[in-house]
DSSP file (Angstrom, degrees, kcal/mol; ACC not computed):
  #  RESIDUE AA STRUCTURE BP1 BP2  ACC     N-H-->O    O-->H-N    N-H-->O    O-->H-N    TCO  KAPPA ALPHA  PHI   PSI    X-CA   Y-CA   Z-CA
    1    1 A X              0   0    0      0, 0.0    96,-0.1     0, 0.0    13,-0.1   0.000 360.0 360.0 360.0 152.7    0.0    0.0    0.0
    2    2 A X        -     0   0    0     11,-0.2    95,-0.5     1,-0.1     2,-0.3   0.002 360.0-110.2 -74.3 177.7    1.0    3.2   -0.6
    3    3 A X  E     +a   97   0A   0     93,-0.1     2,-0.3    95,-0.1    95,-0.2  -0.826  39.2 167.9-110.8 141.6    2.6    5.5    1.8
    4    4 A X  E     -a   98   0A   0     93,-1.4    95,-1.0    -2,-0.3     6,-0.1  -0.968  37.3-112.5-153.1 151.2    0.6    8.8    3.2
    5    5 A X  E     -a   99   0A   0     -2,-0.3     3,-0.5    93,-0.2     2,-0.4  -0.173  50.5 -93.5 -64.2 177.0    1.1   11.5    6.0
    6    6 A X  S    S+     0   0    0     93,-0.9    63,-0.2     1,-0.2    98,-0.1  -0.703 118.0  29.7 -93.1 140.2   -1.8   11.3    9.1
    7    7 A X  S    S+     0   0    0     -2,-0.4     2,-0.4     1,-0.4    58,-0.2   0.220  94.5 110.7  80.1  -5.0   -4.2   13.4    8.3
    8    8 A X        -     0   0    0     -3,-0.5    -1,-0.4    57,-0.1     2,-0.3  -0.639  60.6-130.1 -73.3 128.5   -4.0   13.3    4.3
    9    9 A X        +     0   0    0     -2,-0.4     2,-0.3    -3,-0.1    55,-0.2  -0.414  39.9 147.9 -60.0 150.3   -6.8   11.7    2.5
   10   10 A X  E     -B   63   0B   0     53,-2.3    53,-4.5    -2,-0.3     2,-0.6  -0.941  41.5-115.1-178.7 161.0   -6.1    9.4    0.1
   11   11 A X  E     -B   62   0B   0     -2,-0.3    51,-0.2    51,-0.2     2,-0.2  -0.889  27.9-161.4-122.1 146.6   -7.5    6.1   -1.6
   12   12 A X  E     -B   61   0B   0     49,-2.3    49,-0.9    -2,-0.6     2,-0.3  -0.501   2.0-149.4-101.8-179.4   -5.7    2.8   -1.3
   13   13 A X  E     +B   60   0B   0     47,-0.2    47,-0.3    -2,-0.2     2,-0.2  -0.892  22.2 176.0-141.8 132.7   -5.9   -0.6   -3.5
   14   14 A X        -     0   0    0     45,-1.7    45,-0.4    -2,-0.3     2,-0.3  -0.701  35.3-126.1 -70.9-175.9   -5.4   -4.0   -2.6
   15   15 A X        -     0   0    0     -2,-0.2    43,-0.2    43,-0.2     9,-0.1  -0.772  24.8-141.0 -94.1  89.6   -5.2   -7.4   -2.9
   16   16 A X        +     0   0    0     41,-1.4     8,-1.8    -2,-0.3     2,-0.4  -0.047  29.9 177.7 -50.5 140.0   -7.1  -10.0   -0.4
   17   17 A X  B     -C   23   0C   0      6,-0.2     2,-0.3    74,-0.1     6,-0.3  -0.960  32.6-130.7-146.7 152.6   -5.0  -12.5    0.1
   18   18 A X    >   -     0   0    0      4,-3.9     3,-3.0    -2,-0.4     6,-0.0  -0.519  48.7-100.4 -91.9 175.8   -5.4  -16.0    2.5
   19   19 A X  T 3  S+     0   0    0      1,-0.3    -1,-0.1    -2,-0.3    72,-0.0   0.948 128.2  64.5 -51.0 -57.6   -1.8  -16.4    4.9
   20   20 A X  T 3  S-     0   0    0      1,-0.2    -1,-0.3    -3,-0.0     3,-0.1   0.617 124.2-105.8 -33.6 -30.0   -0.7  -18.8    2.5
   21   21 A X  S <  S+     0   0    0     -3,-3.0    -1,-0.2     1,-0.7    -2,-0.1   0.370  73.7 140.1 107.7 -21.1   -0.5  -16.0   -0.8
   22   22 A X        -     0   0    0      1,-0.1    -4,-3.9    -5,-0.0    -1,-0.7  -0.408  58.1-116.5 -55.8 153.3   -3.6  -17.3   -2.3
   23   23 A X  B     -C   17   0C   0     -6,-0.3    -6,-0.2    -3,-0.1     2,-0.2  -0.609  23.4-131.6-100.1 135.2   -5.6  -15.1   -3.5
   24   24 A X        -     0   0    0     -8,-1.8     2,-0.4    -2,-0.3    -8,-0.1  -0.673  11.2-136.1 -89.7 144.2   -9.5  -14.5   -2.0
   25   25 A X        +     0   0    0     -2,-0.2    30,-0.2     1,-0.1    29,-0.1  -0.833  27.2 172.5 -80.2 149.5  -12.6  -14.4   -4.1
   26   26 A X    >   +     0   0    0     28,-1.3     3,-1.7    -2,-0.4    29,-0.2   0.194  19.6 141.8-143.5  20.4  -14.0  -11.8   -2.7
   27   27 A X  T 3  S+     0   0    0      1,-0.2    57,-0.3    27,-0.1     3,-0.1  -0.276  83.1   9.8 -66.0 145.0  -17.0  -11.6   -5.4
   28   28 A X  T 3  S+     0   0    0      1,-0.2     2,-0.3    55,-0.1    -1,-0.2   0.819 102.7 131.7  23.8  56.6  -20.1  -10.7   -3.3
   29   29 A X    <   -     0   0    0     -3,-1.7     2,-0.6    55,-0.1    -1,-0.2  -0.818  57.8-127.3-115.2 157.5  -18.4  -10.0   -0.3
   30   30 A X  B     -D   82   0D   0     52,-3.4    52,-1.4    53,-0.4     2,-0.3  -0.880  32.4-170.0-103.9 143.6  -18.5   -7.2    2.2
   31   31 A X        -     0   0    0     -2,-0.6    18,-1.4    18,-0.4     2,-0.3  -0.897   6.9-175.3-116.9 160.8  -15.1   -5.8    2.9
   32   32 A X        -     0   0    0     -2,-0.3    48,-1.1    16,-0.3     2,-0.3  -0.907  25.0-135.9-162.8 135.0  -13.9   -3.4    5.5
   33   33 A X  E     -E   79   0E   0     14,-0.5    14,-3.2    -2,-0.3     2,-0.4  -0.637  33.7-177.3 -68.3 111.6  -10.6   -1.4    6.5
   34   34 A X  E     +EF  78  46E   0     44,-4.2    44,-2.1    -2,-0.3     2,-0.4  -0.992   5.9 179.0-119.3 149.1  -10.3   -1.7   10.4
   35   35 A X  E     +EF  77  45E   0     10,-2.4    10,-1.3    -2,-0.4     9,-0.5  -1.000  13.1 145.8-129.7 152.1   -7.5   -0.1   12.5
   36   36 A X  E     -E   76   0E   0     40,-2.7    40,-1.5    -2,-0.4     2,-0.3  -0.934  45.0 -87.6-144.9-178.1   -7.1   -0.2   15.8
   37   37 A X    >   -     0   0    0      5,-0.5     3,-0.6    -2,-0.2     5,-0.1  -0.936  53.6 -78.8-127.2 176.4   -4.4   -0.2   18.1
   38   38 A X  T 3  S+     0   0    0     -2,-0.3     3,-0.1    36,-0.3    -1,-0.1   0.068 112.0   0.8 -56.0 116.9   -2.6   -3.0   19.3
   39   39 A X  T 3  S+     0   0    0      1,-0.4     2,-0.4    -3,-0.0    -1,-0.3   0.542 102.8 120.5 102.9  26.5   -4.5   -5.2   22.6
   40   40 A X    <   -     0   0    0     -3,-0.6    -1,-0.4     1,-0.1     0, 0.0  -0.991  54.2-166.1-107.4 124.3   -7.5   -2.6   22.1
   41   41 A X  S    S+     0   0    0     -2,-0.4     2,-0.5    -3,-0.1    -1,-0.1   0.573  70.9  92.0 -72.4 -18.8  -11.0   -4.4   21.1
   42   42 A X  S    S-     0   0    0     -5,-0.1    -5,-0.5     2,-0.0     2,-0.5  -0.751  77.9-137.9-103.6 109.3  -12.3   -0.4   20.0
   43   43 A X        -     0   0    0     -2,-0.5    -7,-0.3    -7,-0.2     3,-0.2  -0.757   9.0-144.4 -92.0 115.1  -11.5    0.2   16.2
   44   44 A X  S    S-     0   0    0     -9,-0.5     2,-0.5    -2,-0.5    -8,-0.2   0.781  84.7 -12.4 -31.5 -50.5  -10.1    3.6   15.6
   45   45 A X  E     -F   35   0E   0    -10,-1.3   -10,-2.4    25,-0.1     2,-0.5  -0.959  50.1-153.6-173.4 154.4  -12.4    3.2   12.1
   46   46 A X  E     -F   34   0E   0     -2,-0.5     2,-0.2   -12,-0.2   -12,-0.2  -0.970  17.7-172.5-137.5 117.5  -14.1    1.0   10.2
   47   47 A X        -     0   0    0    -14,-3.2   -14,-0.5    -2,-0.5   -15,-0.1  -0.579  27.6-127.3-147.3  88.6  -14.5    1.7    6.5
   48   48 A X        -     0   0    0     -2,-0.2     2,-0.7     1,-0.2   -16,-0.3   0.346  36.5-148.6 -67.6 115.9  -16.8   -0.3    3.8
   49   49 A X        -     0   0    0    -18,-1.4   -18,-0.4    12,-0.1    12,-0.3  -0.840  12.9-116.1 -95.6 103.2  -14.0   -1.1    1.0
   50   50 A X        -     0   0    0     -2,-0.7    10,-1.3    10,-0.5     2,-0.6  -0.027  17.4-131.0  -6.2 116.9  -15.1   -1.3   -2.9
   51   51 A X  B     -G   59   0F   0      8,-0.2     8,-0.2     1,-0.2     3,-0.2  -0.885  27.6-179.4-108.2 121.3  -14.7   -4.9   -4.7
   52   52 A X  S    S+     0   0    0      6,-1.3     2,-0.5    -2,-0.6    -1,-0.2   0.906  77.5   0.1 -87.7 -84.4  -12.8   -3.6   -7.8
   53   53 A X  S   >S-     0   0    0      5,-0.3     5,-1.4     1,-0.2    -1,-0.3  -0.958  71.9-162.1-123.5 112.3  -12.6   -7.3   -9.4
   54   54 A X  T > 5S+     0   0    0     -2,-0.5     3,-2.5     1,-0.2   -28,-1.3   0.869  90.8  43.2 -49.0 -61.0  -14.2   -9.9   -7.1
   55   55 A X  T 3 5S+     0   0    0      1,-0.3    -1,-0.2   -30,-0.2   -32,-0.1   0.452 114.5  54.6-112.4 -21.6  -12.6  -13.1   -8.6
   56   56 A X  T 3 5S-     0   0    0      2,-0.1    -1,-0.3   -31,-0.0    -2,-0.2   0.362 108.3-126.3 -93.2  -8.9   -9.3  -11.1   -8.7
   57   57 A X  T < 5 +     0   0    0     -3,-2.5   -41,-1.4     1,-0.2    -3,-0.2   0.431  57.4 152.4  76.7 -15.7   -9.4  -10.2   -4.8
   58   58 A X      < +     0   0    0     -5,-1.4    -6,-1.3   -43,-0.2     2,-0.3  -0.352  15.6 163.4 -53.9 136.0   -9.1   -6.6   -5.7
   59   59 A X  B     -G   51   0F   0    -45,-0.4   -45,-1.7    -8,-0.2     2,-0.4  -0.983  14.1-154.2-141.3 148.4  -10.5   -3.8   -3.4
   60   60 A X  E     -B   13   0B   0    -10,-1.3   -10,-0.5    -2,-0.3   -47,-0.2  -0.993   7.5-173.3-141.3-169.6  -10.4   -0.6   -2.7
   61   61 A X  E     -B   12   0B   0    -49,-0.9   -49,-2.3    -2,-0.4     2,-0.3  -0.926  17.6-147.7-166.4 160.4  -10.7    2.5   -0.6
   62   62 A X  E     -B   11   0B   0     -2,-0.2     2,-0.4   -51,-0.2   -51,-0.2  -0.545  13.4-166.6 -96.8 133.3  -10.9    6.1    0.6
   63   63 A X  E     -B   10   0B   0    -53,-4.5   -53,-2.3    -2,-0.3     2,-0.2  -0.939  12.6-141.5-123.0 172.7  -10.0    7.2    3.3
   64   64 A X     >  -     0   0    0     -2,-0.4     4,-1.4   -55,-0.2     5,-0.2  -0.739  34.0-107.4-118.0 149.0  -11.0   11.0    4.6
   65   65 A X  H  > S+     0   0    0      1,-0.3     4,-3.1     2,-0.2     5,-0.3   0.860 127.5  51.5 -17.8 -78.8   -8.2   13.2    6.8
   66   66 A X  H  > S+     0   0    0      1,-0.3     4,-3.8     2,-0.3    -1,-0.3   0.879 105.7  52.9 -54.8 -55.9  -10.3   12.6    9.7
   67   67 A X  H >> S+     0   0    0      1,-0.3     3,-4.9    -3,-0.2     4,-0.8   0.856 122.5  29.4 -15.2 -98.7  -10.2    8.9    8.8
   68   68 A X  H 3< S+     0   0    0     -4,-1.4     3,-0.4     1,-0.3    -1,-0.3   0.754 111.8  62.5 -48.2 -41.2   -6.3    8.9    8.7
   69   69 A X  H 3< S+     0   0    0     -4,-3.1    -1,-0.3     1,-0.2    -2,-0.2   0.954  91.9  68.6 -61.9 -35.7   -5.7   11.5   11.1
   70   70 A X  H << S+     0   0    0     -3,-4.9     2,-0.4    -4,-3.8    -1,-0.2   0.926  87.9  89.2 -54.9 -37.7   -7.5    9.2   13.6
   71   71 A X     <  -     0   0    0     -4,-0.8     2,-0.3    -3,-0.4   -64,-0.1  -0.487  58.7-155.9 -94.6 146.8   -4.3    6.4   13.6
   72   72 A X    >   -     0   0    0     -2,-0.4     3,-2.2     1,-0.2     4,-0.1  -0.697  32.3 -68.3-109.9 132.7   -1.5    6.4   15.5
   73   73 A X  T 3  S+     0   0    0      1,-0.3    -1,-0.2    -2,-0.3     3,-0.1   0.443 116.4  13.9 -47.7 131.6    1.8    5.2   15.6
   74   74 A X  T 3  S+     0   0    0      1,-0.2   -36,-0.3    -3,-0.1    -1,-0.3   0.131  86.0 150.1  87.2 -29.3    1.8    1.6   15.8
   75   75 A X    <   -     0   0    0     -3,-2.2     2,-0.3   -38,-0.1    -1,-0.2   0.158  39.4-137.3 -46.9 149.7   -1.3    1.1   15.0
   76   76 A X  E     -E   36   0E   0    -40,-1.5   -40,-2.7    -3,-0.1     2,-0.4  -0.799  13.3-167.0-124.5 145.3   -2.5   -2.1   13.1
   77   77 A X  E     -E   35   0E   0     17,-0.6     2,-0.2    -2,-0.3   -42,-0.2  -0.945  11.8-172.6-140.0 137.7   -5.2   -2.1   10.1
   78   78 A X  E     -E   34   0E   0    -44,-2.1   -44,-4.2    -2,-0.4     2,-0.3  -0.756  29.2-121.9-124.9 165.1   -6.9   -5.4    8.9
   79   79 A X  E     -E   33   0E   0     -2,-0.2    12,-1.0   -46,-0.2     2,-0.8  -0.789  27.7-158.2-129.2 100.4   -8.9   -6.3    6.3
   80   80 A X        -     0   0    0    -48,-1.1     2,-1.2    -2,-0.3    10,-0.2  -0.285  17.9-172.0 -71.2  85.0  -12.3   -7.9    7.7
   81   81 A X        -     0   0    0     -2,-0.8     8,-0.4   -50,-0.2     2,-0.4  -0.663  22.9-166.2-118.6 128.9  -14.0   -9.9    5.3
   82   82 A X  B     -D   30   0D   0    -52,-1.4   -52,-3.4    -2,-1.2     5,-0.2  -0.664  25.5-138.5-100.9 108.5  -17.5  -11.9    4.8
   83   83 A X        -     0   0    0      4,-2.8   -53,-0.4    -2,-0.4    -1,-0.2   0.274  25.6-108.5 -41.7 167.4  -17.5  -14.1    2.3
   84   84 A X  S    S+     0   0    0    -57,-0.3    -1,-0.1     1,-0.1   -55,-0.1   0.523 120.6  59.8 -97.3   6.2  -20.8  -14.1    0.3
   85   85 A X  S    S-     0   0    0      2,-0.2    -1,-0.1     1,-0.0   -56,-0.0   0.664 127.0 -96.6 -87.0  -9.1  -21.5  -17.5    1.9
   86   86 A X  S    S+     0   0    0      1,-0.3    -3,-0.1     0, 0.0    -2,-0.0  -0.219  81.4 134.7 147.4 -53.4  -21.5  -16.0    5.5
   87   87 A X        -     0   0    0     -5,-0.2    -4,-2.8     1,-0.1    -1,-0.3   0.135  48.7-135.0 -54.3 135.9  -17.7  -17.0    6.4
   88   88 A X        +     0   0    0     -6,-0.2     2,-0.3    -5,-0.0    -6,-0.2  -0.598  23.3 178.4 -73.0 138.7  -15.2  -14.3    8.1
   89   89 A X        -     0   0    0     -8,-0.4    -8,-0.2    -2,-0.1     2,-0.1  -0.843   9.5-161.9-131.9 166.3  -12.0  -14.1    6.8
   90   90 A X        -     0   0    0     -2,-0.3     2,-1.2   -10,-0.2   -10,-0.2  -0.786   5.4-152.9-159.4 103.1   -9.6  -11.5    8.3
   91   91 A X    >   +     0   0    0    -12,-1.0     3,-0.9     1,-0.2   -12,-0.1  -0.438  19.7 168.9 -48.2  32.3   -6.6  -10.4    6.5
   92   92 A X  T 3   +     0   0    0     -2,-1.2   -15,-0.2     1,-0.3    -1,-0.2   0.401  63.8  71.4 -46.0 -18.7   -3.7   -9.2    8.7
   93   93 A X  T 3   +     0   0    0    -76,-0.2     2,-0.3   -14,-0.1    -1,-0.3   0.212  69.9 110.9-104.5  23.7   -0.7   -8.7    6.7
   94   94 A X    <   -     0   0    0     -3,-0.9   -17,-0.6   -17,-0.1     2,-0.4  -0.724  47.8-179.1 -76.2 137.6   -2.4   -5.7    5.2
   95   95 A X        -     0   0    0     -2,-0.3     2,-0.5   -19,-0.1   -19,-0.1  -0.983  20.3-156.0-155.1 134.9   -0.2   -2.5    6.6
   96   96 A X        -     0   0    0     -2,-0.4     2,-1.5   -19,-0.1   -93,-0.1  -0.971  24.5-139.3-106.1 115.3   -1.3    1.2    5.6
   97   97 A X  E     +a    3   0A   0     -2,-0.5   -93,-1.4   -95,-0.5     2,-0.9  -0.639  30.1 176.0 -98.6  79.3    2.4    3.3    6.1
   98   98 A X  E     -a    4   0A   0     -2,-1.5   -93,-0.2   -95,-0.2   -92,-0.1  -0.664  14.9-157.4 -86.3  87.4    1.2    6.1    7.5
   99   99 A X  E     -a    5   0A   0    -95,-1.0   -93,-0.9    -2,-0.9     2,-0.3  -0.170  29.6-106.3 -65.8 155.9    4.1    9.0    8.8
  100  100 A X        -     0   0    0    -95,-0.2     2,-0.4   -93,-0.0    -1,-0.1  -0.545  38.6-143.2 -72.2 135.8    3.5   12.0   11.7
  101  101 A X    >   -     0   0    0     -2,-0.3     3,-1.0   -96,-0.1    -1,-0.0  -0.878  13.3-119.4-102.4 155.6    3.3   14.7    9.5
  102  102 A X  T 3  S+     0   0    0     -2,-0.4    -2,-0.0     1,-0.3   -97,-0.0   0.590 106.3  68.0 -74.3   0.1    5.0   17.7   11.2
  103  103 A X  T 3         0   0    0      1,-0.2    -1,-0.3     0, 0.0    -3,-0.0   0.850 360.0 360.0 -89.7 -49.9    2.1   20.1   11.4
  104  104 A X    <         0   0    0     -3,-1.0    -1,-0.2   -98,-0.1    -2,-0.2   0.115 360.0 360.0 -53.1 360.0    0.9   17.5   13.9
């Protein structure tokens, strides 16, 4: 993913992917960007991803200043997804490389 100060907007792209490097379908699934930080159950945001090409795992999404501003060093950002039969998958090795911007 691409790299952005906190508190810039921006939209990201991915891939879904299982631990193995396989690739998820992720046609008629809901996806969502969570961060939170680390041993905290209380998600900093939660934010409903676009499926660019289902069958390809692609997704993306925007996220708004406020969005971005909200996370914080160390923080850790998954990507929570429900299959379209029901099943949770949850994506960890997703990582948004956010920097302090100096204004901040």
């Amino acid at each position: 993913m691409a790299e952005i100060f906190r508190g810039d907007g921006a939209r990201f792209s991915g891939t879904a992917k299982y631990s193995d490097g396989s690739i998820i379908n992720i046609t008629g699934a809901t996806v969502y960007l969570v961060a939170q930080m680390p041993g905290s159950t209380v998600p900093l945001f939660s934010v409903s991803c676009d499926v660019d090409d289902g069958a390809a795992g692609t997704w993306s999404v925007t996220l708004t200043a406020d969005q971005n501003g909200s996370v914080g060093v160390g923080a850790e950002v998954e990507l929570a997804i429900t299959l379209a039969s029901g099943r949770p998958v949850t994506c960890r090795h997703q990582n948004l490389n956010i920097k302090q911007d100096f204004k901040q």
